[in-house]
C-alpha positions as CSV (number, residue, x, y, z in Angstrom):
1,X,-14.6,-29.9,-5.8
2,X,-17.7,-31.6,-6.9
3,X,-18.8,-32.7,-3.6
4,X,-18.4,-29.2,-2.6
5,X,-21.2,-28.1,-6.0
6,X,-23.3,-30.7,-4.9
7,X,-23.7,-29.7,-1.3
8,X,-23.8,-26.1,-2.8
9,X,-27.4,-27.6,-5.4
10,X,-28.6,-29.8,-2.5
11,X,-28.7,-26.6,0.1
12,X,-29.7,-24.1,-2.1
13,X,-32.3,-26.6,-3.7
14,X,-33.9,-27.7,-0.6
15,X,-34.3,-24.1,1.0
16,X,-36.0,-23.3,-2.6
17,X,-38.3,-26.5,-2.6
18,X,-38.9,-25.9,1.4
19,X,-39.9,-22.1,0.4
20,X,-42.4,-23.5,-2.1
21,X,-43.5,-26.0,0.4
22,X,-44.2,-22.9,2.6
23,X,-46.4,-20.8,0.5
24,X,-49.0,-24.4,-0.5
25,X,-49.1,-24.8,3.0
26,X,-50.0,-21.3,3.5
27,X,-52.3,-20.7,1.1
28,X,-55.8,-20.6,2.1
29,X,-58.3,-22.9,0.4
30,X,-60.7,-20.4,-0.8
31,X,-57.5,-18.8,-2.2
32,X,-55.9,-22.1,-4.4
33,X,-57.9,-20.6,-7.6
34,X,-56.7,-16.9,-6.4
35,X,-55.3,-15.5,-10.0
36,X,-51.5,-14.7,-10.4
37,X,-50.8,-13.5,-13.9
38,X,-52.6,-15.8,-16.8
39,X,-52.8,-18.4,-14.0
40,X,-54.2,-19.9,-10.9
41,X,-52.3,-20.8,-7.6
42,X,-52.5,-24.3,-8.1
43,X,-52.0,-24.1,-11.5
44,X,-48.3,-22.4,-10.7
45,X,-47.7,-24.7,-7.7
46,X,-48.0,-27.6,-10.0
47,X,-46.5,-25.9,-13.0
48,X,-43.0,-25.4,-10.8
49,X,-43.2,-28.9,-10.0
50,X,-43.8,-30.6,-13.0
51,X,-40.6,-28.6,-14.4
52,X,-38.4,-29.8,-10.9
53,X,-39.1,-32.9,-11.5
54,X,-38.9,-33.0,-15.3
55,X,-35.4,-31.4,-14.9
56,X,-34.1,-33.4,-12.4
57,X,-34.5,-36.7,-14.8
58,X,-31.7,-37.4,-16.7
59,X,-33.2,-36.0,-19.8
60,X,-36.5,-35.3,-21.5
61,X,-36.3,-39.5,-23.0
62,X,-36.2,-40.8,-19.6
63,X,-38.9,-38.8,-18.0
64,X,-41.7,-41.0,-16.8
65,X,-45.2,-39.3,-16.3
66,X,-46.8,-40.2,-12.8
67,X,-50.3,-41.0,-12.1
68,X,-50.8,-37.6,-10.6
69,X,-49.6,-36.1,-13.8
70,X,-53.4,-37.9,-15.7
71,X,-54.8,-35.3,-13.4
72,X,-52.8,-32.5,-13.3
73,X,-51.5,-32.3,-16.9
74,X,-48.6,-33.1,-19.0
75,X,-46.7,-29.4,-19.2
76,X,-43.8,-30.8,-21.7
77,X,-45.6,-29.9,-25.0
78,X,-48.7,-27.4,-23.6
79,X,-49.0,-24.1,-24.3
80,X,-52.5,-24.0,-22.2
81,X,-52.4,-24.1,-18.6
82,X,-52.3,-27.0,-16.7
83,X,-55.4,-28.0,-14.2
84,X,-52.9,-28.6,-11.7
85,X,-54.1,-30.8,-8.6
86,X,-55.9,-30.4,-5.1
87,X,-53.4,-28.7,-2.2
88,X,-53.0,-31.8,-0.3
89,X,-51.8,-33.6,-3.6
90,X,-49.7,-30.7,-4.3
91,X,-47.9,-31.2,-0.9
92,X,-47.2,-34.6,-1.8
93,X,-46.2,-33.6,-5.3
94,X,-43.6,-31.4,-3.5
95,X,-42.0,-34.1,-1.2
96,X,-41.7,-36.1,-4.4
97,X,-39.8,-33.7,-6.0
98,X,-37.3,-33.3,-2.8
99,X,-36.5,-36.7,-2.6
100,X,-36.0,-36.4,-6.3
101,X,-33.8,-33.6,-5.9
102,X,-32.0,-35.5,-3.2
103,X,-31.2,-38.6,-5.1
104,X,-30.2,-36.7,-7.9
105,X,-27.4,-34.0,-7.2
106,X,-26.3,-37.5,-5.1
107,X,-26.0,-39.8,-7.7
108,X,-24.0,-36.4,-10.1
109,X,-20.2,-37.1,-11.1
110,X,-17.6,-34.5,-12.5
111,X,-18.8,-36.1,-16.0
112,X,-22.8,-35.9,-15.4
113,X,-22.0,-32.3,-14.5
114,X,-20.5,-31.6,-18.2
115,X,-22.6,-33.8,-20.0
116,X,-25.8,-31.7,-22.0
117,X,-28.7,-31.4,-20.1
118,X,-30.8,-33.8,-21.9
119,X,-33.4,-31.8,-23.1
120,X,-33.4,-30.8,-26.6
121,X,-35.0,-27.1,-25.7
122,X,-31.5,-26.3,-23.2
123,X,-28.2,-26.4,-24.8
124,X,-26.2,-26.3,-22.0
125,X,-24.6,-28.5,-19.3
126,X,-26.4,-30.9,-16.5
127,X,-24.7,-28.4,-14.1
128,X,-26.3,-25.2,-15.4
129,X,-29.4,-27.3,-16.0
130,X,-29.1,-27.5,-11.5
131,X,-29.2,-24.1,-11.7
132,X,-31.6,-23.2,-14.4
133,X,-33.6,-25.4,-12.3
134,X,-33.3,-23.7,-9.2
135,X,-33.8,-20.1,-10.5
136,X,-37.1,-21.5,-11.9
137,X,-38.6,-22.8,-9.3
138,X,-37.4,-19.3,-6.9
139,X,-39.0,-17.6,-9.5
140,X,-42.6,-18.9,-9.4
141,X,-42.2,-18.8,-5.2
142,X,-41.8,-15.4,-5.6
143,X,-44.7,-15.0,-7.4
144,X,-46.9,-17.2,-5.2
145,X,-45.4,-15.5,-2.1
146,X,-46.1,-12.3,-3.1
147,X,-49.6,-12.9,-3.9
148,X,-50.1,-14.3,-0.6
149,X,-48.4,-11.0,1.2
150,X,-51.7,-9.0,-0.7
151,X,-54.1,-11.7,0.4
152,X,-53.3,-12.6,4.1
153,X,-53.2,-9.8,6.6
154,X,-49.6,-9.2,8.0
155,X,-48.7,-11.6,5.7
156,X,-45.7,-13.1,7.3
157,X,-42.1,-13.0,5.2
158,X,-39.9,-15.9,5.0
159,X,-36.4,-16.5,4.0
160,X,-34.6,-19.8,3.9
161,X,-30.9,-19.6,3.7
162,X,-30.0,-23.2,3.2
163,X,-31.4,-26.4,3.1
164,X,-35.0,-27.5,4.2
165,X,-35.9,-26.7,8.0
C-alpha cells in the first residue's frame, strides 16, 4: 500500500512542480515584478519553492539553507517578503526542488509516513505534511497562472494530470 501513496505524491507532485515550472517559463521578463496580491511574481515563485523544499526535508532542524537562499531570502521566520531571485535562477531553483521531491517520497517508509512532520508549526503526520505540501505549492500556481491569463493575450490554459511531461 505504501508504494502505491508514494507513486500517488510523486505523480501528483511532479505534475504540480511541472505546472509551476510552466508559468516561470512563461512569464515575460518585463512581467517578473508584475504584482499579485501583497507580492511580486518572483517573489511568489520563490516563496513556493522555498516552502517545497523546506517541507520536503525531514524537519525544520535538518533544513540546510542553499547559496541561492543569501540572495533570495530566508522565508522560515519572515513576515516581509522575500526578494526572491532572477527567472533563470528560479528555473534552476525549481529543478532542485523536483529532484528533491523525487528523492524524498523515494526514500518514505510506512513509519516516516506516521511519524510528525518535523516542523514545530504542523502537528500532523509526514504523510499529510506530502499533501499540505502539495496543496501549497497548487495554490500559489494558481495564482501565478491566473495573473498570466490577464497579462498574455489568449493566454493559453494548462492542465497536468500526472507527473512532469
Amino acid at each position: 500500500m505504501v508504494e502505491f501513496v508514494k507513486t500517488i505524491l510523486t505523480g501528483q507532485f511532479e505534475a504540480a512542480l511541472y505546472m509551476l515550472n510552466e508559468c516561470i517559463r512563461k512569464c515575460p521578463l518585463e512581467h517578473w515584478e508584475g504584482r499579485i496580491a501583497n507580492s511580486t511574481f518572483r517573489q511568489i515563485a520563490y516563496h513556493t519553492l522555498f516552502f517545497a523544499d523546506l517541507y520536503l526535508s525531514s524537519g525544520e532542524v535538518t533544513f540546510a539553507l542553499r547559496s541561492l537562499h543569501h540572495r533570495g531570502g530566508d522565508e522560515r521566520f519572515s513576515t516581509a517578503p522575500s526578494l526572491g531571485l532572477a527567472k533563470d535562477e528560479t528555473l534552476s531553483y525549481l529543478a532542485v526542488c523536483h529532484q528533491k521531491a523525487l528523492d524524498t517520497f523515494a526514500s518514505e517508509t510506512p513509519e516516516s509516513l506516521k511519524r510528525v512532520s518535523g516542523f514545530s508549526w504542523l502537528p500532523f503526520s509526514r504523510g499529510e505534511l506530502h499533501l499540505y505540501n502539495l496543496r501549497h505549492v497548487q495554490h500559489h500556481t494558481g495564482q501565478m497562472s491566473a495573473y498570466l491569463r490577464r497579462i498574455v493575450e489568449d493566454g493559453e490554459r494548462w492542465w497536468v494530470k500526472t507527473g512532469w511531461r
